[in-house]
N, C-alpha and C positions, 0 to 999 in steps of 0.2 A: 684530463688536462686539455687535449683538442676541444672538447667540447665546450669547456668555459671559454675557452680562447676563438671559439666560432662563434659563441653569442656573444661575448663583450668588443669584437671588433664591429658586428655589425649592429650592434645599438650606435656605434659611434657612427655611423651613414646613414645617409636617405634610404631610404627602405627602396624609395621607388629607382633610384639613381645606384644602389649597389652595385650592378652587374657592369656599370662603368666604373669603378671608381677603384681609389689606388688600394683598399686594403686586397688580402689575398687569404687564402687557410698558411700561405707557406709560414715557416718560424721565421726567417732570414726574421724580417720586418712586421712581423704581427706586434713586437714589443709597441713598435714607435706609436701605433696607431693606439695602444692600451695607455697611450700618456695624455690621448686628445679626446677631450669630452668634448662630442658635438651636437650634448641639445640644444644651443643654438642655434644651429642650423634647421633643425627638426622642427622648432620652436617659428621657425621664423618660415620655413615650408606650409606651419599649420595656419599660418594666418594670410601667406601669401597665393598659396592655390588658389582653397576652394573659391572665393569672390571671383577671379580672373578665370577660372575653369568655367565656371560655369555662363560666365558671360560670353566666351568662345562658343559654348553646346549652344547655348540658346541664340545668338546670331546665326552659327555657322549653321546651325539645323533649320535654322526659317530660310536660309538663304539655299541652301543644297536640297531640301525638301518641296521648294517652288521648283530650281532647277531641273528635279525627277518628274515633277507633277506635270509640269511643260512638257516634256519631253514625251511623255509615256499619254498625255491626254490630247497633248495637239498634234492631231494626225498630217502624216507627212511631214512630220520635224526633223526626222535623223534623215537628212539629208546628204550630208558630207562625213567624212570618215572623224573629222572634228567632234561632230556632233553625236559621233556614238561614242567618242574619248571623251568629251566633256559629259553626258550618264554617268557610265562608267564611275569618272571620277569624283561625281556627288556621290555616287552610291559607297566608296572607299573611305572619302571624308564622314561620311553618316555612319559609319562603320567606328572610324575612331572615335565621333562624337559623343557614340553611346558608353566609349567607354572612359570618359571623363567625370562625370559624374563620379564614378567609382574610387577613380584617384582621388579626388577633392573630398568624398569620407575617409579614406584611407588615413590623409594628411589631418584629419582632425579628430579621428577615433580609433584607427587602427583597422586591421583589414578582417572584415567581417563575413565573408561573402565565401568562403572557402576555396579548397586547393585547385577544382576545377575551372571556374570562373577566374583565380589567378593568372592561370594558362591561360584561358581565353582571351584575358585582357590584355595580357602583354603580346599575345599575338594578334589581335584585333591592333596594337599601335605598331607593330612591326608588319603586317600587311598592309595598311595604310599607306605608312612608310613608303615603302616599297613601291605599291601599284601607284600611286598618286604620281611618285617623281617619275616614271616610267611612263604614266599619260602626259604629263607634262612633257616629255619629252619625245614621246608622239607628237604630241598635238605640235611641236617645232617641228619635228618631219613633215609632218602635212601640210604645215604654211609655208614651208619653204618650197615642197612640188608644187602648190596651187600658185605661188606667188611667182619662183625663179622658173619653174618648167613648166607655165600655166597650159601650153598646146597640149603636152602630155598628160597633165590633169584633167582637161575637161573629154579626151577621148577614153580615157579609162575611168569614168565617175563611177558605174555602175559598178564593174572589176573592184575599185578601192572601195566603196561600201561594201562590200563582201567581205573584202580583205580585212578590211574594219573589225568586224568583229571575231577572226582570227585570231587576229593580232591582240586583242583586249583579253580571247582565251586564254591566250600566252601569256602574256600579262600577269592573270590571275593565279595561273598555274607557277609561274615564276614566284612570284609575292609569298603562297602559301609554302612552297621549297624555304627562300630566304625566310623562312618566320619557325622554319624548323627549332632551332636553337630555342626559343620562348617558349614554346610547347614541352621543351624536351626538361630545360633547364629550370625554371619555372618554377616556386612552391610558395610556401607559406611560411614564416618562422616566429617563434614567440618570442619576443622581446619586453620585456618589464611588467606584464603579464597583459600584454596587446601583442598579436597577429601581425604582419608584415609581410606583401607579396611582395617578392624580390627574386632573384635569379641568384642560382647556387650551382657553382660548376664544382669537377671532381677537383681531390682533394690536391691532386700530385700534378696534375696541370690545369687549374681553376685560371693560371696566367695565360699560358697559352690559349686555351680558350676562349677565355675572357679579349686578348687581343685579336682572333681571330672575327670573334663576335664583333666588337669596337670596328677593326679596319672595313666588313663586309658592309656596314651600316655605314659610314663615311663613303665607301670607293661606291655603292651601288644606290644610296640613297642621296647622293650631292656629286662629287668628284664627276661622274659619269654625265647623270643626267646636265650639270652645267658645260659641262666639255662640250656635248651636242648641242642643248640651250646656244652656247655663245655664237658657233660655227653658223646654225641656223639663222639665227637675225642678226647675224654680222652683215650674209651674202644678201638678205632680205634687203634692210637697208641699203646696201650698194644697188641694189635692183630698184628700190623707190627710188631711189634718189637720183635715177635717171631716166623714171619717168615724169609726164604733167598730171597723171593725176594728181585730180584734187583733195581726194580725200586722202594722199602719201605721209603729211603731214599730222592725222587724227595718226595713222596706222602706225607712225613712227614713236608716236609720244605711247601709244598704248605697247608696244615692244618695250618701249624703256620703260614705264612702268612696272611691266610683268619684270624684266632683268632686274631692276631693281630692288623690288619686293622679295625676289625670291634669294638676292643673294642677302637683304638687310636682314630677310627673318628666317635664314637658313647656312650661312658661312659662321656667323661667329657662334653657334651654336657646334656647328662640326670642326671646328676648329679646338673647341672645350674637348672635347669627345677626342680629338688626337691627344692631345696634351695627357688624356687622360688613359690613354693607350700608351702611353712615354711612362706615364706612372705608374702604371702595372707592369711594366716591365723593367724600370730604370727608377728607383724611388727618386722621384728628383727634387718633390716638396716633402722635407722632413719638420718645419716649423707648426707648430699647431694653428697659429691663428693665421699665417697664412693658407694652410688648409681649411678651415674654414671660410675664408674669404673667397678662396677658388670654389668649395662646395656653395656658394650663397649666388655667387655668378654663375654659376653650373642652373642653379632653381630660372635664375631669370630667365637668361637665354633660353636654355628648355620651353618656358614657356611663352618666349616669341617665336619662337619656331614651333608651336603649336599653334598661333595665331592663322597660319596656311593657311592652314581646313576651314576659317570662316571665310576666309580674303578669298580661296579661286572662286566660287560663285560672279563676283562682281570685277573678279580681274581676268574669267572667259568668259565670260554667259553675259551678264547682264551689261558688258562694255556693249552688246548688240546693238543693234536698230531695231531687228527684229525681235529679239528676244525680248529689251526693254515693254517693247510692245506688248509683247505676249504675258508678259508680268503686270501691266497695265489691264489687261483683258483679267486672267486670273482676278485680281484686285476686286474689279466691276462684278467677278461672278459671287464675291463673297459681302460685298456691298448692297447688289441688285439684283438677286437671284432671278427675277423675272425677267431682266433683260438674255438672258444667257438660253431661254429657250429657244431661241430662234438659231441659236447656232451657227455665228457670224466668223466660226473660225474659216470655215474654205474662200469665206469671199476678203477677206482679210491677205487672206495666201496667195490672191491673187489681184490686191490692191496694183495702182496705178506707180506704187511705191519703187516694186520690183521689176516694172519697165525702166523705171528711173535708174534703177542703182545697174539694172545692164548694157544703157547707154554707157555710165559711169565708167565702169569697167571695163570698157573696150580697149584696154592695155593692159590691165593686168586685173587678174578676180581678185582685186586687195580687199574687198569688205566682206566677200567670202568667209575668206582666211580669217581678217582680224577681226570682223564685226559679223561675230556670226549670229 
């Protein structure tokens, strides 16, 4: 009888969204969910992913695939501790990218790929997770020392490249700890005679778990990272704003941009994800079609807050002077291949440009930090 009562609750879920959502293995409340057919939902998951997934890989992957290509081919690039968090953090988005694709067959054919690659993929999106908000949230420590404590920054450049890529170890090592749960939890299930990777915790505390899982994913992929985000370009801005540079005004709109990007396509998203942590603990939606209507807002949001992964490319990197540049150069090498022999990148690096932007700067290295 558990057994029928384990597959017909989870036909009624997103295969991919299970491991947040309100049903449970417990008896309390398995009835209520045996009352709510949600192909609907499922229905309306198969025609809403895949288009939108795959338009995310193929932007986000031309855009974080230049970013790596720069980085790793134009010598003397990782210059600032910035610019080995923003590698880094192509390389985590190209990590999740690969595994969208997968989801977007999933949602239209069911999950084909088996029990291994299941694991992999849900922790391929919970390391992402993870290390991205966590450069992100570097990369706010580091504009805040280069910008509010610039004397201290520019004495210890070489020190904090160093440190740079300690700190991105740890990073990585942290990400793949928090992604434990996906590895662990992680399987395949049959449903209607179709496959589904989802996450299956034990039987007698699948809740507990389950909220534990939900809260770590909120407190350490938003909650945290925002906290330090806001403090960071709060004191930023108080420090532009009482300086004359010129360029205070590019660096302040490009702060508000990133804050605002990152809370429009990442709060109402984890905000679902609490709710949905109330519901696994507290059934608090017993009506069918409004359970449906929360799971359909669950699809969307989800999928603005995947959006991320294509946006940082152009909301760290390519906001540059420099780096614009250098994607400019790229471009030419794949238009002109015969101009690129001559190999214009070191005289480039030491254009008339970077005299200019260190007059600029003789108050504060704001283009450093924001336009790297």
């Amino acid at each position: 009888m558990d057994d029928i009562m384990n597959i017909t609750t989870f036909t009624t879920e997103d295969p991919f969204y299970v491991s947040m959502s309100p049903t449970t293995d417990d008896d309390d409340y398995d009835y209520q969910d045996l009352m709510c057919d949600r192909e609907s939902v499922r229905a309306f998951r198969g025609w809403f992913e895949p288009p939108l997934f795959w338009i995310i890989t193929l932007v986000g992957g031309a855009g974080n695939m230049a970013v790596v290509w720069i980085y790793l081919n134009f010598r003397g690039r990782l210059k600032t501790m910035s610019d080995v968090f923003l590698l880094n953090l192509a390389v985590a988005d190209l990590l999740f990218l690969v595994s969208l694709p997968m989801w977007a067959e999933e949602a239209l054919h069911g999950w084909n790929f088996g029990i291994i690659l299941c694991k992999l993929n849900f922790a391929f999106y919970k390391v992402n997770l993870f290390s991205s908000m966590i450069l992100l949230t570097c990369i706010s420590i580091d504009r805040y020392v280069v910008i509010v404590q610039t004397t201290k920054a520019q004495n210890s450049q070489l020190e904090r490249r160093r440190r740079s890529r300690v700190v991105c170890v740890g990073v990585w090592l942290l990400a793949l700890a928090l992604a434990i749960p996906e590895l662990v939890f992680a399987t395949t299930k049959d449903v209607d005679s179709q496959q589904y990777c989802t996450m299956v915790f034990p039987h007698h505390e699948g809740n507990l778990t389950k909220i534990l899982v939900l809260s770590l994913q909120v407190s350490m992929g938003f909650c945290i990272p925002f906290i330090i985000m806001v403090f960071c370009y709060s004191v930023i801005v108080t420090k532009l704003l009482r300086t004359r540079n010129f360029q205070k005004h590019k660096a302040m709109r490009v702060i508000l941009v990133v804050v605002v990007v990152f809370i429009v396509s990442q709060l109402p998203h984890n905000a679902v994800l609490v709710m949905k942590a109330t519901q696994a603990s507290n059934m608090t939606m017993t009506d069918c079609e409004e359970i449906k209507r929360f799971d359909v807002l669950g699809q969307v949001l989800k999928s603005v807050a995947y959006t991320h992964a294509c946006l940082n490319p152009f909301l760290y990197a390519f906001v540059g002077v420099r780096f614009r540049r250098d994607v400019l150069q790229l471009l030419r090498c794949c238009c002109r291949p015969p101009l690129v022999s001559k190999s214009p990148l070191s005289k480039t690096s030491r254009s008339p440009l970077n005299s200019t932007r260190a007059s600029v700067m003789s108050d504060s290295d704001i283009s450093q930090a924001m336009s790297l």
